[in-house]
C-alpha positions in Angstrom: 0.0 0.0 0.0 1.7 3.4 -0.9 0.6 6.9 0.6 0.0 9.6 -1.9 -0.7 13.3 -1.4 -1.0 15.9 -4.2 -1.9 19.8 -3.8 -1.8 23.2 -4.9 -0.6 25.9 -1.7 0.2 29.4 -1.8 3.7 28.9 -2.5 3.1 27.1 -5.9 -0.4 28.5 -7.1 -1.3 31.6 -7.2 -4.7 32.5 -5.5 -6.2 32.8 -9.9 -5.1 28.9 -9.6 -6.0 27.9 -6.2 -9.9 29.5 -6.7 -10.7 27.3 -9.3 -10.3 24.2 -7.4 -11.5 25.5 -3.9 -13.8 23.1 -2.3 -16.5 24.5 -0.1 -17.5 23.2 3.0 -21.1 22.0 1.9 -19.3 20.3 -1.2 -16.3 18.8 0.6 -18.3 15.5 1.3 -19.1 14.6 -1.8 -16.2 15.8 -3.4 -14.1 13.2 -0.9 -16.5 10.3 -1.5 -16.0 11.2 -5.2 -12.2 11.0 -4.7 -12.5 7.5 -3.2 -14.5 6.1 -5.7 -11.5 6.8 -8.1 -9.7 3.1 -9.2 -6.9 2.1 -6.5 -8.0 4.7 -3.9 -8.4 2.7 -0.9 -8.3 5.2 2.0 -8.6 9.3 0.8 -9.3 12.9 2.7 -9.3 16.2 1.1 -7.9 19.6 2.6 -9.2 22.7 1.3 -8.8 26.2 2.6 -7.9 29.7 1.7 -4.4 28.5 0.6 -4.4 25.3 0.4 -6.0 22.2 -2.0 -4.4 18.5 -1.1 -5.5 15.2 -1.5 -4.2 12.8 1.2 -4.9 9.1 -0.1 -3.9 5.6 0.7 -3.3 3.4 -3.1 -3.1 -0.2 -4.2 -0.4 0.7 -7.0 1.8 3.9 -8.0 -0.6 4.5 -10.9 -3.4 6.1 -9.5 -4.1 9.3 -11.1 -4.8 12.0 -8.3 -3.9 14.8 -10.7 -6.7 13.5 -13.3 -9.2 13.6 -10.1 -8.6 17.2 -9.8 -8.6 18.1 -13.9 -11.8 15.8 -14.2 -13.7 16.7 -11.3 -13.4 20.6 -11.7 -13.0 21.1 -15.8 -9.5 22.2 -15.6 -6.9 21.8 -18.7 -4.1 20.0 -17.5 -2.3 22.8 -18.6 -2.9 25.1 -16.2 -3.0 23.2 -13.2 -0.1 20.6 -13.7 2.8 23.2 -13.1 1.7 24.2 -9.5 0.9 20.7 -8.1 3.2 18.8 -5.9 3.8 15.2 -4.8 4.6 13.8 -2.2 4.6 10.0 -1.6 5.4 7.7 1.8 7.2 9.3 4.1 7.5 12.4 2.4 4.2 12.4 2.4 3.8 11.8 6.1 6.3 14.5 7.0 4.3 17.2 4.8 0.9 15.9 6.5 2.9 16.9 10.0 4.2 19.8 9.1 0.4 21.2 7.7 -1.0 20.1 10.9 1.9 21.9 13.3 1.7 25.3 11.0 4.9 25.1 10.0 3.6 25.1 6.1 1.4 28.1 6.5 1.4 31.4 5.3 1.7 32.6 8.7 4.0 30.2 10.9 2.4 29.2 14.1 -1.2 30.2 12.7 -3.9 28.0 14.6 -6.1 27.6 12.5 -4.9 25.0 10.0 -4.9 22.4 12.8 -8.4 22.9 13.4 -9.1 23.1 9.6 -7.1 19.6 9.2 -9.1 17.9 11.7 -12.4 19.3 10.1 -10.9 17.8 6.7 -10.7 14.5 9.2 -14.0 14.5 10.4 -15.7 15.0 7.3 -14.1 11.9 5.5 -14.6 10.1 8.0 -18.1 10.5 8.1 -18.1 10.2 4.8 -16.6 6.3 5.0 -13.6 7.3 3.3 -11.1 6.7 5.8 -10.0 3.6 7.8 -7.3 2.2 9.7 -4.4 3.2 7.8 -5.4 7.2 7.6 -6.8 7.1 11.0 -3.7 6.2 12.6 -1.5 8.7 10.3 -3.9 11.5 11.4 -4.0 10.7 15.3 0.0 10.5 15.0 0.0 14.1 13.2 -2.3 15.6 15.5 -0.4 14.4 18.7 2.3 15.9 16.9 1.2 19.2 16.5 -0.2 19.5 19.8 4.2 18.4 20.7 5.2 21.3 18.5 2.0 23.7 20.1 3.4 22.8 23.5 6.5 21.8 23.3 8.5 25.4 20.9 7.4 28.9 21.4 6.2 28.7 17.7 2.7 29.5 18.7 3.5 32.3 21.4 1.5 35.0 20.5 -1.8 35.1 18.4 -1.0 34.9 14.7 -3.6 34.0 12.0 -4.4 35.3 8.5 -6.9 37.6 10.1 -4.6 39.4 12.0 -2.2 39.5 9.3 -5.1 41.5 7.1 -5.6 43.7 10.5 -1.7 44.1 10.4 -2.4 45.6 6.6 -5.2 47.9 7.6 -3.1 49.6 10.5 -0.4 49.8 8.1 -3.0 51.4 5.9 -4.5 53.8 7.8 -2.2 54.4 10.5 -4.5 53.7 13.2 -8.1 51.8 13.7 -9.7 54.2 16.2 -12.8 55.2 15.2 -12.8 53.6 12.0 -16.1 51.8 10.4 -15.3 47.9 9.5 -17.9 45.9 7.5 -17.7 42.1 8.2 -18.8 40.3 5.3 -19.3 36.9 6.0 -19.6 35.5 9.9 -17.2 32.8 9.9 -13.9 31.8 11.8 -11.9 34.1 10.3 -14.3 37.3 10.3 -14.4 36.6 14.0 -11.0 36.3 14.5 -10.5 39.3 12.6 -13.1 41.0 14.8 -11.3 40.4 17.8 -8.3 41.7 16.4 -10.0 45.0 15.3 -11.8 45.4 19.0 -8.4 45.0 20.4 -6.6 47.5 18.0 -9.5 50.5 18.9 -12.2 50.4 16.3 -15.0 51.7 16.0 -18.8 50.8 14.5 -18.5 47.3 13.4 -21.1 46.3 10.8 -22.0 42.8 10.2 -23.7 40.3 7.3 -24.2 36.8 6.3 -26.1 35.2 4.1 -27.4 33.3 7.5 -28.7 36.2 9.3 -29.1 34.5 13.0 -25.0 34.1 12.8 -24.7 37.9 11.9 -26.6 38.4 14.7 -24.6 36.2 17.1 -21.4 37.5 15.4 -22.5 41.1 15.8 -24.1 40.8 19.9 -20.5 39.8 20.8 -18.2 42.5 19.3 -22.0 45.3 20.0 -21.7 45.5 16.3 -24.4 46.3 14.2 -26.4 43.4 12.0 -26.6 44.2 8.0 -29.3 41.9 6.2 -27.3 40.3 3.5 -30.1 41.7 0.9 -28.9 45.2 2.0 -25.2 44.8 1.7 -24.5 47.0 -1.2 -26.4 49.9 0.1 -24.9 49.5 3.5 -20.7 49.3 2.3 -20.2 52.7 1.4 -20.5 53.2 5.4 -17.0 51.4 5.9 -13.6 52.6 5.6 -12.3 49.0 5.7 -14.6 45.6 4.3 -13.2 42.6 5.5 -14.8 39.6 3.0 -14.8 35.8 3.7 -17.3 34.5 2.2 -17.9 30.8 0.4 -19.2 32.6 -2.8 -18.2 31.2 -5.7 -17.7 34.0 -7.7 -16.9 38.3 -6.6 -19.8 39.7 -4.6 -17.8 43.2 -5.0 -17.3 44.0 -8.5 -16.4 47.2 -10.4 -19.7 49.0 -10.2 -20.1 48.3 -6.7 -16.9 50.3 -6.3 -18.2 53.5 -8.2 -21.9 53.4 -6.2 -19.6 53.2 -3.1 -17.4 56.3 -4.3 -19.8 58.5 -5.3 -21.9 58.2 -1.8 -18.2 58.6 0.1 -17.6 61.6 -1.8 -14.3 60.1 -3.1 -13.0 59.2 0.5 -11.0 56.1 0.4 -12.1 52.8 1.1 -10.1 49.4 1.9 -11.0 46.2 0.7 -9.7 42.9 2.6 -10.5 39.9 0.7 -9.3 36.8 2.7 -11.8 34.3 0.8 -10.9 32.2 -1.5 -12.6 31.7 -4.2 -12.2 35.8 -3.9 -15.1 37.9 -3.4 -13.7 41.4 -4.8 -12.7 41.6 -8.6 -9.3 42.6 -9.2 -10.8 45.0 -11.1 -12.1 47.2 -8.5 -8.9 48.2 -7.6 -8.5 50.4 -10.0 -10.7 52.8 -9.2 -9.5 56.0 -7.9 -9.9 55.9 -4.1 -10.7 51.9 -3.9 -7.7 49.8 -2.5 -8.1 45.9 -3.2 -5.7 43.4 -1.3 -6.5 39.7 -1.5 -5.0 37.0 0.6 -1.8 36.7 -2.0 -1.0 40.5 -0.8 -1.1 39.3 2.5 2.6 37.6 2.3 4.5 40.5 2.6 3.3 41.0 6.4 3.3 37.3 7.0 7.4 37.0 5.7 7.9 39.2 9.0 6.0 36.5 11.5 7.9 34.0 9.5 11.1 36.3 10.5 10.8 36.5 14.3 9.6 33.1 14.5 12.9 31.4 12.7 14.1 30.1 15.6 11.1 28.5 17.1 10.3 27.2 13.2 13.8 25.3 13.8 13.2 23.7 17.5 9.2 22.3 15.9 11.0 21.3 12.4 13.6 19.3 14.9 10.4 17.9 16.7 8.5 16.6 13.5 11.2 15.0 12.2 11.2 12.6 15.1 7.8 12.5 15.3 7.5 11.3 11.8 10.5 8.8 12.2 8.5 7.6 15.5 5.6 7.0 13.3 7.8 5.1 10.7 8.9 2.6 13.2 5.7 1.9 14.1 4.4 1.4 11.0 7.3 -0.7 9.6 6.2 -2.8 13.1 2.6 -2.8 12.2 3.5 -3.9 8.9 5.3 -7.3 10.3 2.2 -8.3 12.6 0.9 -10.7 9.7 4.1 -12.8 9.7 4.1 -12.9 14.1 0.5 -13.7 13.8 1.6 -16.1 11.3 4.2 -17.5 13.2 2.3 -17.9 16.4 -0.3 -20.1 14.6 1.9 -22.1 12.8 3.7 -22.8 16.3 0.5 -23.5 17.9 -0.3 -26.2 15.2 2.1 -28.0 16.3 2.0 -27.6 19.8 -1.9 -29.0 19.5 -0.6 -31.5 17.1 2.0 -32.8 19.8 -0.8 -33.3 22.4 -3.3 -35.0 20.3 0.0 -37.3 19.6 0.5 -37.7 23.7 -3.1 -37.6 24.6 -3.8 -41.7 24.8 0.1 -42.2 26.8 -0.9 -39.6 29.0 -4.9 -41.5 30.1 -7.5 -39.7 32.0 -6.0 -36.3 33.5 -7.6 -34.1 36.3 -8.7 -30.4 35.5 -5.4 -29.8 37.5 -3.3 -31.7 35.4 -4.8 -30.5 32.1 -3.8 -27.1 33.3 0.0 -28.1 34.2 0.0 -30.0 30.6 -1.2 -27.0 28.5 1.0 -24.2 30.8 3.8 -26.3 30.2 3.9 -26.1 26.5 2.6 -23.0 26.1 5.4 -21.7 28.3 7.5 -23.5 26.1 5.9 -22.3 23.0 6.0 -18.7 24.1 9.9 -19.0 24.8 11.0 -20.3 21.9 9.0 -18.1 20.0 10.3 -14.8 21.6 13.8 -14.5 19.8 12.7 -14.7 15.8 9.4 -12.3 17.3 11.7 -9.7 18.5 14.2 -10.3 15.5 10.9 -9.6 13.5 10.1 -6.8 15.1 14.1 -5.5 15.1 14.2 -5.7 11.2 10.9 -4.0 10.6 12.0 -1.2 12.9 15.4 -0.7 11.1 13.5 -1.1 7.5 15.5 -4.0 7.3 13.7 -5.6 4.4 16.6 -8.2 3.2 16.7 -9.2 7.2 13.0 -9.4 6.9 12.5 -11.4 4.1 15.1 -13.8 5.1 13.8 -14.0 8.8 10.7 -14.8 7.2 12.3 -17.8 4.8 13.8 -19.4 7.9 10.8 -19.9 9.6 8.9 -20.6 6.8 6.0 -17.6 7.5 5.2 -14.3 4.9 2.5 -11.8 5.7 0.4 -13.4 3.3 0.3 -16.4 5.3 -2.1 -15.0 8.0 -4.4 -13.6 5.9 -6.6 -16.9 4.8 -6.5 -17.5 9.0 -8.1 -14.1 9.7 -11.9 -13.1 9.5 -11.6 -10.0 6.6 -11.8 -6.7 8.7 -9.8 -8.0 11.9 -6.3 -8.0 11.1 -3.7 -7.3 13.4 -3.1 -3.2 13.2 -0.5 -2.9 15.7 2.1 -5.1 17.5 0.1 -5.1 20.9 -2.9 -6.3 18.9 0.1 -8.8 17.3 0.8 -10.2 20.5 -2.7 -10.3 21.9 -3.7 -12.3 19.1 -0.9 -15.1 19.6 -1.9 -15.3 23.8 -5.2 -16.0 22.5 -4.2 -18.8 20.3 -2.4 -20.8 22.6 -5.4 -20.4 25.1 -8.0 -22.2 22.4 -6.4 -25.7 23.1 -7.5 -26.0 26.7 -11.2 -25.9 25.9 -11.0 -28.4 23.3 -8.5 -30.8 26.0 -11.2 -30.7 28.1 -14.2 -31.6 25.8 -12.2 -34.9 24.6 -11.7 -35.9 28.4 
């Protein structure tokens, strides 16, 4: 089984690119079940967010075609997609899964948000059936690992997000917030987040719409902002100096003659536009009107390269941390990967341990429920003790990703991984070496029962 992940991120696409494949959250489900109904998916999830598009999956052979998912699914000419998508496979692809989860791949290093978007990404495929035990163990070890990095480095020290990034830009801007009109649009996360930011920083009315007008109201009781019915929007803009949009529109809600309504009723006093959704929700074009400033989340960077700046250090000591984590994880999955042949092994020993005592049983007569117990904890000590030195060898040689070692271990004692698998009911494998060695002290208990029913 091999581990794929392909993507597009801010660092390879540019936010033209990386809106034509943004996956909403109502469309997310499908769009993953979609995914694993492509041939040789076994196991998928699917990441999207304002700068990000991956596909995490688990495939039966190198030749499944993620990248044809993504030009199928959304319409796209391989053309303009293929030159900003990445690959990463196995490990590498384990390491990049970590480093998304800890922050340490975002725009803003030490952002917490993408952790939380991750696990959303999670839950959804999961509910969706597209995840089992291979991808639920990968994403348990990657969130323990971020929550090392969270608490573990400094990385996440002080509250850092793309919404206060884009507050960063408007005090850059204007100087200073205090008494400045903001207009909300959209009440999600990050327009809350960026809220917060603006009530610390001094501003002052605070306007607020959604499409779902109860969460405008919630949004807009908390921060004693005022609630604009999403019907009423246009009219109700030219009040702000700055509009902060995150919506999940799929095309601009702010376009070019929008702007010149807004200017003519300002009298030709500036106005800001923030646009931190993605696909975006102001045209380009409006920022070339006189007086209208556009800044999407691409022109966002420049403030986030001076977080990624005072956060170097700390970005080394979690980088230092994820690399062990994701070795940690290797081992034990190179040791998860060996259970079949212990299993294997256990059962073949106990065949002939139960052999050996249906040999003995008429030499040794009628025996006591006493005795029956001294026979079979006899042998299965026995059993248990020889078997302990080619287990742990086993278990040695997966950890090194010793495969030669492996294979030969395997010869000598005449057991593959294969061998356990016509022993198993499908669906109850061995997933981990615990489980590996639970499974053999069960087998070597099964004789006893059936000692007794012969006597």
């Amino acid at each position: 089984m091999t581990l794929s992940l392909i993507g597009v991120n801010y660092k390879t696409a540019p936010i033209s690119v990386r809106e034509q494949i943004a996956i909403s959250r109502e469309e997310l489900p499908e769009t993953t079940r979609a995914l694993a109904a492509t041939p040789g998916v076994t196991e998928c999830m699917i990441v999207s967010t304002c700068n990000r598009v991956e596909l995490l999956a688990a495939i039966e052979t190198e030749n499944v075609d993620l990248t044809g998912f993504l030009h199928r699914h959304f319409g796209l000419d391989p053309a303009l997609l293929e030159p900003h998508i990445y690959e990463r496979r196995d490990k590498d692809a384990v390491r990049h899964l970590f480093r998304v989860a800890s922050s340490l791949d975002s725009m803003v290093v030490g952002e917490p948000q993408i952790l939380g978007q991750v696990k959303e990404a999670f839950n959804v495929a999961r509910a969706s059936g597209t995840v089992a035990g291979q991808l639920e163990h990968l994403l348990q070890s990657a969130f323990a690992a971020a929550k090392k990095v969270r608490t573990e480095t400094e990385i996440g020290s002080s509250s850092v997000s793309i919404a206060s990034v884009a507050v960063d830009l408007a005090k850059k801007i204007f100087g200073s917030l205090q008494g400045r009109t903001v207009f909300l649009v959209g009440a999600g996360k990050m327009s809350e987040l960026a809220a917060r930011h603006l009530v610390q920083q001094g501003a002052g009315a605070i306007l607020v719409s959604n499409r779902t007008q109860e969460r405008a109201r919630l949004m807009a009781e908390e921060f004693e902002g005022r609630v604009i019915p999403f019907e009423k929007l246009y009219e109700a803009a030219s009040e702000a100096d700055i509009v902060i949009s995150s919506t999940g529109a799929p095309h601009p809600i702010f376009r070019p003659e929008h702007g010149q309504a807004f200017m003519h009723r300002r009298r030709n006093r500036p106005m800001f536009f923030i646009d931190i959704a993605v696909p975006r929700d102001v045209d380009p074009a409006m920022g070339k009107l006189e007086g209208i400033f556009v800044y999407d989340i691409d022109d966002l960077q420049a403030v986030a390269a001076a977080h990624m700046a005072e956060r170097s250090r700390e970005a080394g000591d979690a980088e230092t941390l994820i690399a062990r984590e994701v070795e940690r994880f290797q081992q034990r999955q190179r040791t998860v990967n060996v259970a079949p042949a212990i299993v294997a092994l256990q059962r073949q020993a106990e065949e002939i341990r139960q052999a050996e005592l249906r040999r003995v049983q008429v030499r040794l007569g009628s025996l006591s429920a006493e005795q029956i117990a001294a026979v079979e904890a006899l042998t299965r000590g026995l059993v248990n003790k020889f078997l302990h030195p080619p287990i742990q060898a086993l278990k040695q040689a997966a950890r090194e990703g010793n495969s030669a070692r492996l294979d030969a271990l395997c010869e000598a004692w005449s057991v593959s991984a294969s061998a356990v698998d016509e022993a198993e009911p499908k669906g109850q494998t061995a997933t981990t070496s615990s489980a590996t060695e639970k499974a053999g002290e069960q087998s070597v208990s099964e004789p006893e029962a059936r000692i007794e029913a012969r006597q």
